[in-house]
C-alpha positions in Angstrom: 6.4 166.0 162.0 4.5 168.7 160.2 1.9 170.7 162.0 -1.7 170.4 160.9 -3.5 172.7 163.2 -2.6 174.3 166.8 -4.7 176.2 168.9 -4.0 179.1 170.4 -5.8 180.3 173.8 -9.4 179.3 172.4 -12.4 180.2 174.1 -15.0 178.6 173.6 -18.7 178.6 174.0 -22.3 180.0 172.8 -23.2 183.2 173.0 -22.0 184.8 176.6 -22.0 181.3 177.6 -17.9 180.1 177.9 -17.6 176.1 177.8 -14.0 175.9 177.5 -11.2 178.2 178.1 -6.9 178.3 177.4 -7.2 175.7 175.1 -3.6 175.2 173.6 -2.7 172.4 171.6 -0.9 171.4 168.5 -2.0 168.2 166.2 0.9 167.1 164.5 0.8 164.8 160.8 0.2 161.3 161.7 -0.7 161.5 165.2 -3.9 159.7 166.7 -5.3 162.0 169.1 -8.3 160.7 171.6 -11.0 163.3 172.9 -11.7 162.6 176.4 -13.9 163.4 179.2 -16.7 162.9 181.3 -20.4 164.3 180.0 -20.9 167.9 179.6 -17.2 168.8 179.6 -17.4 170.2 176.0 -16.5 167.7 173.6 -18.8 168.2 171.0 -17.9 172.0 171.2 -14.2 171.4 170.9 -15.3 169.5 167.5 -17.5 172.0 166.5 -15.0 174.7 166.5 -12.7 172.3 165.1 -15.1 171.4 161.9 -15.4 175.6 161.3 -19.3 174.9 162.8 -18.5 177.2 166.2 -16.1 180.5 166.0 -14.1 180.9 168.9 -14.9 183.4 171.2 -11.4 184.5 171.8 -8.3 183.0 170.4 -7.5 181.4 167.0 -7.4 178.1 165.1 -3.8 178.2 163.1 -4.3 176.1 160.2 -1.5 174.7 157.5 -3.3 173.2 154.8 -3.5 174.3 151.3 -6.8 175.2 149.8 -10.2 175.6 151.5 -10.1 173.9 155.5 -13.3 171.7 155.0 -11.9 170.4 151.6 -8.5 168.6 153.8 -11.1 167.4 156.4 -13.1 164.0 156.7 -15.4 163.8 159.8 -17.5 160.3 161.1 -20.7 161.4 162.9 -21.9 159.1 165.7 -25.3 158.6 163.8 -26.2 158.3 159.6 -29.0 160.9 159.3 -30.1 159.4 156.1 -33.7 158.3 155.0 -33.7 154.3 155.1 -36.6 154.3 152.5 -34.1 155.6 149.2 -32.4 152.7 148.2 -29.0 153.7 147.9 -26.2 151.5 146.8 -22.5 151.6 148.9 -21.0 153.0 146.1 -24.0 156.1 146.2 -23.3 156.4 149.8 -19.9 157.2 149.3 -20.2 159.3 146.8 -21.7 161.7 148.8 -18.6 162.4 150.7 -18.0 164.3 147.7 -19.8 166.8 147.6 -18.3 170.4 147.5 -14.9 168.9 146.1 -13.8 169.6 142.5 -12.9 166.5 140.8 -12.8 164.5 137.4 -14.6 161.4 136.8 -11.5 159.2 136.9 -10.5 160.5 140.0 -13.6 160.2 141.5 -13.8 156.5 140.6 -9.8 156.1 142.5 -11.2 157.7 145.3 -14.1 155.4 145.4 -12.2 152.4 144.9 -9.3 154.0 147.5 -11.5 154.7 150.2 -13.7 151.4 150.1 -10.7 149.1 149.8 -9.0 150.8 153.1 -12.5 149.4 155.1 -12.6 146.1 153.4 -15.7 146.6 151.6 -14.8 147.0 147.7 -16.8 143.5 147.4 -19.8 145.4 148.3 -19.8 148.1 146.8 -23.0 147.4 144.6 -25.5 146.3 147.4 -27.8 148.6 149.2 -26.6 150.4 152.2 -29.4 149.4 154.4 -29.0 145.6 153.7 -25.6 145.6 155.7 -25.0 145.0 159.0 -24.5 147.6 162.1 -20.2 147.5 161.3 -20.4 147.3 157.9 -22.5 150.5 158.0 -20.2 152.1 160.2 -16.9 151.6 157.9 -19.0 152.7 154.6 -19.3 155.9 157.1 -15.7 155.7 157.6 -15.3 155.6 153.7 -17.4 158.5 153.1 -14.8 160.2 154.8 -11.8 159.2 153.1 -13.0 159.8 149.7 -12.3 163.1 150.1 -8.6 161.9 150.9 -8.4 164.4 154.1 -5.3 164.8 156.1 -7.3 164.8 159.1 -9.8 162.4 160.1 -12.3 163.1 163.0 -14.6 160.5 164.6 -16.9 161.1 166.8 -17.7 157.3 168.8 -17.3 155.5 165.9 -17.6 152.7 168.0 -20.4 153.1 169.7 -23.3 150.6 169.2 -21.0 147.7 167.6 -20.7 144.3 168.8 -16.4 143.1 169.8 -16.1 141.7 166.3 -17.4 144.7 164.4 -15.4 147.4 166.8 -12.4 145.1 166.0 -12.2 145.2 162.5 -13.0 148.9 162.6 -10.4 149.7 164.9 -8.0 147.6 162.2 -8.9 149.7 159.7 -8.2 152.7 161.9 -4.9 152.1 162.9 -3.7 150.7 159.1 -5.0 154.1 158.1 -2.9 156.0 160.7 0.1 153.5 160.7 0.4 152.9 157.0 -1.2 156.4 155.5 -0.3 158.5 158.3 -3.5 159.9 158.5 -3.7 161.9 161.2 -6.9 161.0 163.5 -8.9 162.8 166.2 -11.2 160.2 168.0 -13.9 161.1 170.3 -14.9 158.5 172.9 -16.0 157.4 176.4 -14.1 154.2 176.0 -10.8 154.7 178.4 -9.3 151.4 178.1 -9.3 152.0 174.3 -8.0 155.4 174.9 -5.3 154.1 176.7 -4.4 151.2 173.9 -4.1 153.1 170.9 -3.9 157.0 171.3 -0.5 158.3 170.4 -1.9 162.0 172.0 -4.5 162.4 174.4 -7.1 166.0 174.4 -8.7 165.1 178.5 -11.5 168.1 179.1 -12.4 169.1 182.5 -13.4 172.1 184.7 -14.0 173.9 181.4 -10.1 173.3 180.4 -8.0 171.3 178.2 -5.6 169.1 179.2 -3.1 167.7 176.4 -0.4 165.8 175.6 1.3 162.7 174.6 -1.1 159.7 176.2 1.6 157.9 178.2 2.9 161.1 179.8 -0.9 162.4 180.4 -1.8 158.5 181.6 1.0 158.5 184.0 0.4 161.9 185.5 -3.3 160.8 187.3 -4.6 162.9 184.7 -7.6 160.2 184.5 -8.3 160.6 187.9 -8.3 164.5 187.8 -11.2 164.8 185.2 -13.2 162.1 186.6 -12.9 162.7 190.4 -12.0 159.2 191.3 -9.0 156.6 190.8 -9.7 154.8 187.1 -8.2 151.6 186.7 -7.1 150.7 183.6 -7.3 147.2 182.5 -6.0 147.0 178.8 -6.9 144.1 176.9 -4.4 142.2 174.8 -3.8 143.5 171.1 -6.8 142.7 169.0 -5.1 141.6 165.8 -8.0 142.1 164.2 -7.2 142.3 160.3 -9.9 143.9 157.7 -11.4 141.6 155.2 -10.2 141.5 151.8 -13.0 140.7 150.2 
């Protein structure tokens, strides 16, 4: 595997205020990476400094990509900041993940068609954003990102908010993505038993560190019970087998 970004001793924090400290890790292509711990712990920082939003206060991001960093990344925010009174089609919406990238007509209409396809919404690509329902809202989200083809994906609790059938089928889409694509994917979440089904890598913050590594090695070390100060039994559920619609 080729390395997309390693950390190297990061500090981190805001002003003289350190959140996280010796933060070491190295995100390999096609890996699927879950962000773990309990509140306050420094999640959001540790995405913020991965986005380019927060320079570290010591230490350094090592990053392989070609061209500009923001250009190879697509990021899912928890919420859509967007004014539900412009009626905006889902082909609009997406289009917006555009912006700042350099590209032709034609190969912004692949990308459209690309990125909607891989969520199973190309069918409804014409109606208005705010007529869907609370998934399909979150994978046009997810397909804003992709259109700018990004080797890495971050999410952060994509899931959150959904009912089973709508987590599902965005969880599908997820995996095909990292499976098929090998996309590589950073998810943030509070959802362990999720975690602990699909994460190839786990990134578990407590006590202002970092702890990192493949997830079965990190799962089978109690590193669970060392962030969260008590014994977490994990009860996985069977594989969904959700599939994406085609239509």
């Amino acid at each position: 595997m080729s390395t997309l970004i390693e950390a190297r001793d990061l500090q981190l924090g805001y002003g003289r205020r350190t959140v996280l400290r010796g933060v070491s890790l190295r995100i390999e292509q096609g890996q699927f990476w879950f962000i773990l711990g309990p509140n306050g712990e420094g999640k959001s920082t540790l995405v913020r400094s991965l986005l380019g939003l927060l320079r570290p206060q010591s230490g350094t991001w090592q990053r392989t990509f070609s061209g500009p960093w923001l250009d190879q990344v697509g990021f899912v925010p928890q919420r859509c900041e967007f004014n539900p009174t412009l009626s905006t089609t889902v082909r609009e919406f997406v289009s917006l993940g555009l912006v700042g990238l350099q590209v032709t007509r034609d190969d912004q209409q692949d990308r459209l068609t690309w990125a909607l396809d891989r969520v199973g919404m190309l069918a409804q690509r014409s109606r208005d954003y705010w007529s869907l329902s609370g998934g399909q809202r979150q994978r046009v989200l997810l397909a804003r990102a992709l259109i700018r083809r990004p080797s890495l994906l971050i999410l952060d609790e994509p899931t959150n908010g959904l009912d089973l059938t709508s987590e599902e089928v965005l969880l599908a889409a997820l995996q095909r993505l990292n499976r098929e694509d090998h996309l590589t994917i950073l998810l943030v979440t509070h959802d362990l038993p999720l975690a602990a089904r699909l994460a190839t890598h786990l990134a578990l913050l407590h006590g202002g560190r970092v702890e990192q590594g493949p997830a079965a090695e990190l799962l089978a070390s109690g590193a669970l019970e060392r962030a969260y100060g008590m014994p977490i039994p994990l009860v996985l559920p069977p594989p969904a087998g959700a599939e994406v619609p085609a239509c």
